[in-house]
Biopython code that builds the backbone (N, CA, C, O; Angstrom):
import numpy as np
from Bio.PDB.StructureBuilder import StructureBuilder

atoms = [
    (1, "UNK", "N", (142.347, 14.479, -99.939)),
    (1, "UNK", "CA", (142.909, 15.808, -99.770)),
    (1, "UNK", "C", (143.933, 15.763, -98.650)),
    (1, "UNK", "O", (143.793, 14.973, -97.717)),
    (2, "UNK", "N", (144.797, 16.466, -98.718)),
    (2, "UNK", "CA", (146.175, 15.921, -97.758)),
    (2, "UNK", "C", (145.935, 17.834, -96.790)),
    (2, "UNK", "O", (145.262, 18.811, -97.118)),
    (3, "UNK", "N", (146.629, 17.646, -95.887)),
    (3, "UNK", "CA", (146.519, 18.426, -94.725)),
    (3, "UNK", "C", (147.922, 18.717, -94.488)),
    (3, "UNK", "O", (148.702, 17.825, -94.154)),
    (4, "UNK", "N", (148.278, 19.922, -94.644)),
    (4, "UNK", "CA", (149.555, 20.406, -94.239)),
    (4, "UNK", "C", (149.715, 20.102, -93.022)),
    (4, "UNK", "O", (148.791, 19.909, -92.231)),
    (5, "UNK", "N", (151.159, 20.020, -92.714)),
    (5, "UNK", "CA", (150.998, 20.112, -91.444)),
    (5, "UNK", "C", (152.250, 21.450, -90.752)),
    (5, "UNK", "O", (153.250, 21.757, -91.401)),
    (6, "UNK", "N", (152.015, 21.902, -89.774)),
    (6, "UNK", "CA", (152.348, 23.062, -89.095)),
    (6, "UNK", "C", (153.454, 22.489, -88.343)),
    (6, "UNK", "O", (153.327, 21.491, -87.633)),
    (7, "UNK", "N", (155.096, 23.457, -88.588)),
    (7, "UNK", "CA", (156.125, 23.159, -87.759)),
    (7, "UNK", "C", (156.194, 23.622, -86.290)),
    (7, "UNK", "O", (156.280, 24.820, -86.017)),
    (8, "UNK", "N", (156.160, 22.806, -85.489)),
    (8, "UNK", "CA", (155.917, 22.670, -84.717)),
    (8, "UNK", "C", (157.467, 22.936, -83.627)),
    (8, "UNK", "O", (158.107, 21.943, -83.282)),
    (9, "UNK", "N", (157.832, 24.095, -83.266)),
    (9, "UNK", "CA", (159.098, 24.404, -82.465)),
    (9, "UNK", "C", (158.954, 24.362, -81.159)),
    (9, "UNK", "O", (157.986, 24.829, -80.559)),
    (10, "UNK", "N", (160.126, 23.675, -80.535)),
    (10, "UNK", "CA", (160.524, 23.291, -78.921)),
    (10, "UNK", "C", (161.372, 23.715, -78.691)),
    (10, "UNK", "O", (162.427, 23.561, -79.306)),
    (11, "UNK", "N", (161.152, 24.572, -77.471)),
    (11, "UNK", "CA", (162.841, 25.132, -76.671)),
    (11, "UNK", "C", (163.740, 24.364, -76.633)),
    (11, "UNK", "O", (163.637, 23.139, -76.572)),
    (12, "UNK", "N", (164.765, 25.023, -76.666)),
    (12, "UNK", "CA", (166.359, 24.726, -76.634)),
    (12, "UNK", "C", (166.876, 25.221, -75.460)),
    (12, "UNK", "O", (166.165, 25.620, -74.539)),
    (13, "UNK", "N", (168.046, 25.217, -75.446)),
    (13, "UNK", "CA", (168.755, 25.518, -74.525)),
    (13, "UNK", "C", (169.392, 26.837, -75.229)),
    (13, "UNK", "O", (169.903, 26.976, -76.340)),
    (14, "UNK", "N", (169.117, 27.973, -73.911)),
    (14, "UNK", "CA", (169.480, 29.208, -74.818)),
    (14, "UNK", "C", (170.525, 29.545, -74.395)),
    (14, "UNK", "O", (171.266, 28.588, -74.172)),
    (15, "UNK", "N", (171.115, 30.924, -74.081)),
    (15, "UNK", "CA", (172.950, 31.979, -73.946)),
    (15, "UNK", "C", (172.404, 31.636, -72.628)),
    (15, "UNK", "O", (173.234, 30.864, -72.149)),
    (16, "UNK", "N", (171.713, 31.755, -72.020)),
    (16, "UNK", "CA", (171.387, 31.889, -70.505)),
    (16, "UNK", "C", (170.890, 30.625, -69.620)),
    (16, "UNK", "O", (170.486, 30.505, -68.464)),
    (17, "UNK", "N", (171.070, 29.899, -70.510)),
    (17, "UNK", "CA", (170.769, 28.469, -69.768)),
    (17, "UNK", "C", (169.640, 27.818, -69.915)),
    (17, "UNK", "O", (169.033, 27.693, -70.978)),
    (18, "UNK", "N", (169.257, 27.295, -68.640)),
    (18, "UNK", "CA", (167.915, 26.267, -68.395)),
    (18, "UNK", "C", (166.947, 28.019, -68.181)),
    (18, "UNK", "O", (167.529, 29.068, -67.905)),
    (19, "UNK", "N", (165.748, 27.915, -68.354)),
    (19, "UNK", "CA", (165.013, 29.120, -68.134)),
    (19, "UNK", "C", (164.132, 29.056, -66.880)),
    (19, "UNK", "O", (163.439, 29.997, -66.493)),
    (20, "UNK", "N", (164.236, 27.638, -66.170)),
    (20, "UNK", "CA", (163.128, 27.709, -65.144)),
    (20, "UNK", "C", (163.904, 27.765, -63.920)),
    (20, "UNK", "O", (163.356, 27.495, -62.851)),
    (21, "UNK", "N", (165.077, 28.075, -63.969)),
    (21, "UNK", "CA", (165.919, 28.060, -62.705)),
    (21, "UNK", "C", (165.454, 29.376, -62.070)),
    (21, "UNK", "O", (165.250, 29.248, -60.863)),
    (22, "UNK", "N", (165.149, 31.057, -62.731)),
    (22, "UNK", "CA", (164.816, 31.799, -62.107)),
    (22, "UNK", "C", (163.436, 32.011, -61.938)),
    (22, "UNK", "O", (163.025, 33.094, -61.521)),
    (23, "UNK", "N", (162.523, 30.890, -62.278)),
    (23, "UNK", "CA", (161.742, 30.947, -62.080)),
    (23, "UNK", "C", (160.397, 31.587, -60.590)),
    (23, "UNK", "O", (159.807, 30.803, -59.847)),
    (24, "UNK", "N", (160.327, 32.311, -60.570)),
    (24, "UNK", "CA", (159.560, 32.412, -59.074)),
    (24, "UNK", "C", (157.611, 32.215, -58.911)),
    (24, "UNK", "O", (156.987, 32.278, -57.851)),
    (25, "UNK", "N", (157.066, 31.992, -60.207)),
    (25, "UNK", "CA", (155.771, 31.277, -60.278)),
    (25, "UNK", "C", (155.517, 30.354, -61.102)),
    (25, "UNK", "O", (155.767, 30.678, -62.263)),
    (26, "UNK", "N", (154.976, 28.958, -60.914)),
    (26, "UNK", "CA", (154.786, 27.989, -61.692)),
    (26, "UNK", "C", (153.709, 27.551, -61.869)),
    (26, "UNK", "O", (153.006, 27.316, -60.886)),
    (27, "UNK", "N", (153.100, 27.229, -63.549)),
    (27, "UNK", "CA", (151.962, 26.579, -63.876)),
    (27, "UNK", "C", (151.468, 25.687, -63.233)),
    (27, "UNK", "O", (152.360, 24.839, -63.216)),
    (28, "UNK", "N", (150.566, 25.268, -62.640)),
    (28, "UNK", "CA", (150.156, 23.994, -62.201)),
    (28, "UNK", "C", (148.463, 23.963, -62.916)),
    (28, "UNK", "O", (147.722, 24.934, -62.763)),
    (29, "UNK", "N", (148.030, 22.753, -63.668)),
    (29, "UNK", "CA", (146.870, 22.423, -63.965)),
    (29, "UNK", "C", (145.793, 21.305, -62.754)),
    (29, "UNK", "O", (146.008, 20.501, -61.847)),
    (30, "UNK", "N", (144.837, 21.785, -63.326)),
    (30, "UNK", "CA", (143.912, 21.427, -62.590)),
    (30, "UNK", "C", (143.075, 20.333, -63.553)),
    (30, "UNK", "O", (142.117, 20.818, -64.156)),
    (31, "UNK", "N", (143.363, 18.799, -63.771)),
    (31, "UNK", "CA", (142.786, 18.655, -64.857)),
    (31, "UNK", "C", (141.367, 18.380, -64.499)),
    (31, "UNK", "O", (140.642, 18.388, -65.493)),
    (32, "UNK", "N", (140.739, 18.134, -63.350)),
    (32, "UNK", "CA", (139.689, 18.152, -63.424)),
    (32, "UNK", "C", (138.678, 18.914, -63.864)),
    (32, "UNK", "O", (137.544, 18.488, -64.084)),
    (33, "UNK", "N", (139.191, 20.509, -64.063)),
    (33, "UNK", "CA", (138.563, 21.413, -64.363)),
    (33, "UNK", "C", (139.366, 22.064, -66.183)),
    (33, "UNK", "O", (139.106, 23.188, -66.613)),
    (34, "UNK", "N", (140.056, 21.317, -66.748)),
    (34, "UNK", "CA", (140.390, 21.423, -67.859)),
    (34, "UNK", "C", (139.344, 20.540, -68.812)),
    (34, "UNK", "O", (138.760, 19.456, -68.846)),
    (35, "UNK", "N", (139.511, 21.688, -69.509)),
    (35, "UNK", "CA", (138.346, 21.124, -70.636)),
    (35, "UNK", "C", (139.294, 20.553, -72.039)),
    (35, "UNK", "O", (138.724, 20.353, -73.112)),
    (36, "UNK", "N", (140.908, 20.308, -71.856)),
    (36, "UNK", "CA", (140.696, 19.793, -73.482)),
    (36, "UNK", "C", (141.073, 21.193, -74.241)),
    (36, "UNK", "O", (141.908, 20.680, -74.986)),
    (37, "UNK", "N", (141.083, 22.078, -74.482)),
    (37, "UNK", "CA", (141.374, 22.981, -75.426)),
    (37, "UNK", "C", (142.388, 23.379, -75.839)),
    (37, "UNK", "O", (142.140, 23.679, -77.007)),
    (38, "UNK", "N", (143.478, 23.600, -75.623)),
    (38, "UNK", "CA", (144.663, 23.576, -75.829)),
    (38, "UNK", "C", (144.997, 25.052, -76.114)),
    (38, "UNK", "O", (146.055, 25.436, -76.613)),
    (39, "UNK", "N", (144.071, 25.755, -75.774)),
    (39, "UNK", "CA", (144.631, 27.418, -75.960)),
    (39, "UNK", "C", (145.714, 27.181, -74.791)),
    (39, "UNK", "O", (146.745, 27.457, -75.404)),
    (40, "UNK", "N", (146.069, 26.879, -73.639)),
    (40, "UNK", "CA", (147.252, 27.207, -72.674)),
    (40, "UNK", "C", (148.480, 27.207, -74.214)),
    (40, "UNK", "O", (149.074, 28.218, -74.588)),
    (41, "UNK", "N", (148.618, 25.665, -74.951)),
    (41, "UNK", "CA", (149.183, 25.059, -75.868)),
    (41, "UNK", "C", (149.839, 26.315, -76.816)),
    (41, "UNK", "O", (150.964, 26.812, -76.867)),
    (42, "UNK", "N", (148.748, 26.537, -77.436)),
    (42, "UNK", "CA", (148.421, 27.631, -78.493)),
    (42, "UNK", "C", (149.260, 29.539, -77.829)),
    (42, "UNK", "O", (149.856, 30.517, -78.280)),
    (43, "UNK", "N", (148.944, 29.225, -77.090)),
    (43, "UNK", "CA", (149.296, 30.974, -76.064)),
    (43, "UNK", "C", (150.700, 31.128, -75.645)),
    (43, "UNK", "O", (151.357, 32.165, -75.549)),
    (44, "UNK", "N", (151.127, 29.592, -75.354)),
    (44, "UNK", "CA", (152.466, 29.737, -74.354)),
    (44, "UNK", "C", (153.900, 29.580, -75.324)),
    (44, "UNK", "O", (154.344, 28.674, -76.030)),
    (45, "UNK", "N", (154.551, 31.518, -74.814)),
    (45, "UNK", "CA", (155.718, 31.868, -75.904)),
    (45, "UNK", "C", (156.613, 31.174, -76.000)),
    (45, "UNK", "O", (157.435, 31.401, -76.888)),
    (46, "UNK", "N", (156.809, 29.893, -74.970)),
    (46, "UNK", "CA", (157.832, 29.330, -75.019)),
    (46, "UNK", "C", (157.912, 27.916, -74.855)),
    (46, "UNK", "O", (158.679, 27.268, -74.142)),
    (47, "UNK", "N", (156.683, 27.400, -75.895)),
    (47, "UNK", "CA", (156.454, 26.299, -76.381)),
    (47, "UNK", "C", (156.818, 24.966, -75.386)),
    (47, "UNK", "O", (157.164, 23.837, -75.735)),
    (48, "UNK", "N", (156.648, 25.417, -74.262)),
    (48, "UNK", "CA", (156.446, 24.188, -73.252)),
    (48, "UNK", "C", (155.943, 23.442, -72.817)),
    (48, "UNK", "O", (156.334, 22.486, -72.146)),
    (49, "UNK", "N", (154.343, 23.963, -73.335)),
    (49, "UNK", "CA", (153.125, 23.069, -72.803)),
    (49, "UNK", "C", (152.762, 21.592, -74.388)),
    (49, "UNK", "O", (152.493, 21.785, -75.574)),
    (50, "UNK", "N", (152.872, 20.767, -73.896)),
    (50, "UNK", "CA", (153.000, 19.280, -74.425)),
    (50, "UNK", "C", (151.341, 19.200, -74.278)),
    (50, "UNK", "O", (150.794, 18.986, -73.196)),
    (51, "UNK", "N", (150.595, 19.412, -75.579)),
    (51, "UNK", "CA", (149.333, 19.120, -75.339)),
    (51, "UNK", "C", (148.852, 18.236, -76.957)),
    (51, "UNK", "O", (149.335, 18.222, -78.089)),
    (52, "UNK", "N", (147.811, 17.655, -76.376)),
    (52, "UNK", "CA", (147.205, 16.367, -77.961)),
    (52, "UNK", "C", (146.202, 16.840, -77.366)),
    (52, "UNK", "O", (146.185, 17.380, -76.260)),
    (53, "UNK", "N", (145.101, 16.599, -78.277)),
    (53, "UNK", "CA", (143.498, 16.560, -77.669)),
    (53, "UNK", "C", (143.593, 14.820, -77.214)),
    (53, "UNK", "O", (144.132, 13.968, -77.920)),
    (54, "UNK", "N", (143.166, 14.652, -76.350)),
    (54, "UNK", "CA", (142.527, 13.683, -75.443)),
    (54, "UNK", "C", (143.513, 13.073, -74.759)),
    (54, "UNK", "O", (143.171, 12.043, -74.178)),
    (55, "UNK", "N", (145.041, 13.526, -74.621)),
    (55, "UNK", "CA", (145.713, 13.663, -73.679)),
    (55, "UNK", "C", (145.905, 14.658, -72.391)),
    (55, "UNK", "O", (145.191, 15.660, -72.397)),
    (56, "UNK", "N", (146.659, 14.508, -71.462)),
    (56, "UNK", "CA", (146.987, 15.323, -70.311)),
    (56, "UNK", "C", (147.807, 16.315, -70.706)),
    (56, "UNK", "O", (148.622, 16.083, -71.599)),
    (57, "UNK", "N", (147.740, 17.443, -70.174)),
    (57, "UNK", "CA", (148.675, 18.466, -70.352)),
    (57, "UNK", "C", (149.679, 18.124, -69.490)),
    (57, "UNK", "O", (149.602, 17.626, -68.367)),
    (58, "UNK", "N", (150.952, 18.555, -70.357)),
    (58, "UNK", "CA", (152.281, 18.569, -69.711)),
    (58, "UNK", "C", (152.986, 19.517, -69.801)),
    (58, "UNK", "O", (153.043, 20.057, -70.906)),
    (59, "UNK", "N", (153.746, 20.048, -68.731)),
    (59, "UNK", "CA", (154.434, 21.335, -68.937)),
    (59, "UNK", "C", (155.869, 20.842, -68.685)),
    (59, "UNK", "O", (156.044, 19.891, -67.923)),
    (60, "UNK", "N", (157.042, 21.530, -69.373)),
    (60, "UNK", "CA", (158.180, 21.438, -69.018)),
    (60, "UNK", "C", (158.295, 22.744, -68.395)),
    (60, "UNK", "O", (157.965, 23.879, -68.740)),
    (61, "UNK", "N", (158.929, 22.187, -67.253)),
    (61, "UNK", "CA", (159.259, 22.917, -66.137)),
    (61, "UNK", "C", (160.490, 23.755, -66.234)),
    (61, "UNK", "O", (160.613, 24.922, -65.861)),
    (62, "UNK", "N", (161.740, 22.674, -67.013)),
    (62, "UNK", "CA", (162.832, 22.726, -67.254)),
    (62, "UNK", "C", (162.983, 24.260, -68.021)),
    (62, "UNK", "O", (163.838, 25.137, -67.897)),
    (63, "UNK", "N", (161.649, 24.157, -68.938)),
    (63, "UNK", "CA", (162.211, 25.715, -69.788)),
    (63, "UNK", "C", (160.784, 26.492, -69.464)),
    (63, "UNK", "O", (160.333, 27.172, -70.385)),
    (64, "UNK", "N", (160.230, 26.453, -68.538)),
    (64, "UNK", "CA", (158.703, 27.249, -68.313)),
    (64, "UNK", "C", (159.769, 29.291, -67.558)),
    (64, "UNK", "O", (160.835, 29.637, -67.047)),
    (65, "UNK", "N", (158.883, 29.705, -67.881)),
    (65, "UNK", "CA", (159.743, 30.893, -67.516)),
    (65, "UNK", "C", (158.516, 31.661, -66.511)),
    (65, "UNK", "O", (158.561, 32.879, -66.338)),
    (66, "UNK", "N", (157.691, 31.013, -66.032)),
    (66, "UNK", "CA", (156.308, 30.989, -65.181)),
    (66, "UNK", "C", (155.710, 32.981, -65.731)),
    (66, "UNK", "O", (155.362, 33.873, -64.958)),
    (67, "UNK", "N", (155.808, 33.043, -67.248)),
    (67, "UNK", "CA", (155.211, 34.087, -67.076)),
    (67, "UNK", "C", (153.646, 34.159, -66.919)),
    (67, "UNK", "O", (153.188, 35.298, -66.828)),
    (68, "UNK", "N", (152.758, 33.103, -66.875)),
    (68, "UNK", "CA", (151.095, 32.968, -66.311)),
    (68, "UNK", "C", (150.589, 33.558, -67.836)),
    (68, "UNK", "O", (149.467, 34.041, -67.686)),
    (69, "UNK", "N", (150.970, 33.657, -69.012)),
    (69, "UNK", "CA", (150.494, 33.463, -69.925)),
    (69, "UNK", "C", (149.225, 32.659, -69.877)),
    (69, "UNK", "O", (148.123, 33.207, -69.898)),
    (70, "UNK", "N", (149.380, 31.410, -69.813)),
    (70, "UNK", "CA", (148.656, 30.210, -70.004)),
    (70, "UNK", "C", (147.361, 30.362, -68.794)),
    (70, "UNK", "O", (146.175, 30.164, -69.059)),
    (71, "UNK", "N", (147.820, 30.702, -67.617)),
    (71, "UNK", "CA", (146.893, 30.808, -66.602)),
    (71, "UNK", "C", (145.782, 32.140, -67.577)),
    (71, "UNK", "O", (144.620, 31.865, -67.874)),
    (72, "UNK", "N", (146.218, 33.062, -67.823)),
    (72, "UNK", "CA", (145.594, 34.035, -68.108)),
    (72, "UNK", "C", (144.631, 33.744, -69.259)),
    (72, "UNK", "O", (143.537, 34.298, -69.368)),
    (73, "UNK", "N", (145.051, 32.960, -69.992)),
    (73, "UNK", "CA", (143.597, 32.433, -71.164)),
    (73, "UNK", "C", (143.493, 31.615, -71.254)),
    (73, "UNK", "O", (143.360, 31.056, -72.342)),
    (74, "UNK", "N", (143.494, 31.005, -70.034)),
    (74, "UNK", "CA", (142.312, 29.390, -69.840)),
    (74, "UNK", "C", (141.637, 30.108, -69.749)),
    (74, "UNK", "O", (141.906, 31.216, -69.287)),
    (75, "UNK", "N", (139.863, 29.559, -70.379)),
    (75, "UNK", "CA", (139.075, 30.112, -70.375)),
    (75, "UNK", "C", (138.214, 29.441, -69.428)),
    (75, "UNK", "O", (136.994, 29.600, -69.403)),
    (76, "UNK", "N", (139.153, 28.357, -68.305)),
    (76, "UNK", "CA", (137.923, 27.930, -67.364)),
    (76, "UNK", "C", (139.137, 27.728, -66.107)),
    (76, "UNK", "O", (139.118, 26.769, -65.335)),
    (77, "UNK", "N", (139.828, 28.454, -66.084)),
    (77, "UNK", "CA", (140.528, 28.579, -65.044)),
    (77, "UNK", "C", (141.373, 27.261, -64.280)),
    (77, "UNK", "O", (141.717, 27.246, -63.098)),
    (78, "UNK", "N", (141.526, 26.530, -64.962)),
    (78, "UNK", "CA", (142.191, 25.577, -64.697)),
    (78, "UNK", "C", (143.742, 25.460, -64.419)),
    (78, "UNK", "O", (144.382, 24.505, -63.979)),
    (79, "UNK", "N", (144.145, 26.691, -64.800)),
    (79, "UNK", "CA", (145.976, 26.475, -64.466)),
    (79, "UNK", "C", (145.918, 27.921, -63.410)),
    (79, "UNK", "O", (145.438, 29.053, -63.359)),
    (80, "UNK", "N", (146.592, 27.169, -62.810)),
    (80, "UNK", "CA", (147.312, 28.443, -61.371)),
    (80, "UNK", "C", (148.603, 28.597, -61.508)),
    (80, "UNK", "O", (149.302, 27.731, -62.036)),
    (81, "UNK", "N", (149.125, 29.854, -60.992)),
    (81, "UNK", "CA", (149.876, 29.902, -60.945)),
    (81, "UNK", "C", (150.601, 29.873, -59.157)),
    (81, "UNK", "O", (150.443, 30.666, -58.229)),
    (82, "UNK", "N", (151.267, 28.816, -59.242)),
    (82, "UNK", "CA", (151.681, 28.878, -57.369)),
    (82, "UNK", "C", (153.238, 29.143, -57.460)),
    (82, "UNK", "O", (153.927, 28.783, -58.413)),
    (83, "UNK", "N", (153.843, 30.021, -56.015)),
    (83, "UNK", "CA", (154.768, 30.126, -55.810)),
    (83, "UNK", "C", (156.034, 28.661, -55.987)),
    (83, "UNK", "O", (155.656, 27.532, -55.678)),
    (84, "UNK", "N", (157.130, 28.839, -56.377)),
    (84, "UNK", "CA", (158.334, 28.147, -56.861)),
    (84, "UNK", "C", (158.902, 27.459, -55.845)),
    (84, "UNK", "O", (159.944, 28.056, -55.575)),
    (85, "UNK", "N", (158.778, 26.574, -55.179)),
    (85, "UNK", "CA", (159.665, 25.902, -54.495)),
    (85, "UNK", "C", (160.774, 25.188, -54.610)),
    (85, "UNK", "O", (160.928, 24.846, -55.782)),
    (86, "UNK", "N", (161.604, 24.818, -53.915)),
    (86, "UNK", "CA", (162.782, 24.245, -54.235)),
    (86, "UNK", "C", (163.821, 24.971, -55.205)),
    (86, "UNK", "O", (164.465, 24.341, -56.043)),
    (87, "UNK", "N", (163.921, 26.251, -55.034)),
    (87, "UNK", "CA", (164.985, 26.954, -55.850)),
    (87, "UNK", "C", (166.454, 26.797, -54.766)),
    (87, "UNK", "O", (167.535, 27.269, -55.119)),
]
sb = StructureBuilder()
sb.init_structure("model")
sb.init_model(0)
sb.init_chain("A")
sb.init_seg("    ")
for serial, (resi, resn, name, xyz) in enumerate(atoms, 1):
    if name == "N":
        sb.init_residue(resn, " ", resi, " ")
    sb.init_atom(name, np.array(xyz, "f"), 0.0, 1.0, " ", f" {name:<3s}", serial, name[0])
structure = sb.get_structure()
């Protein structure tokens, strides 16, 4: 039995540029306290978070727009959101 598979879309570069330049809060994971689930994955509108099951989460920074989406339904609190440095 064959398994569709789901298209899978990645930011671009939009009218307004890179999106994390105005950024003023950024994801940061905690993987010790990540369980693997990939709802951040699943939740985040702007398809930045780079997740496999039994890999590390990765976020692009480049197009993260730090709206804490992802922080908000981890369901074990593993992503924070910390202030933006280096703007």
């Amino acid at each position: 039995m064959e398994t569709a598979l789901l298209p899978i879309s990645r930011p671009a570069l939009g009218s307004g540029g890179i999106t994390g330049t105005w950024r003023t809060l950024k994801p940061v994971v905690n993987l010790a306290k990540c369980i693997d689930c990939g709802i951040c994955w699943l939740y985040c509108p702007e398809s930045v978070i780079d997740w496999e099951k039994g890999q590390k989460i990765k976020i692009d920074y480049t197009y993260c727009k730090g709206c804490g989406i992802c922080a908000h339904e981890c369901p074990t609190k593993a992503i924070e959101m910390v202030p933006e440095t280096g703007l």
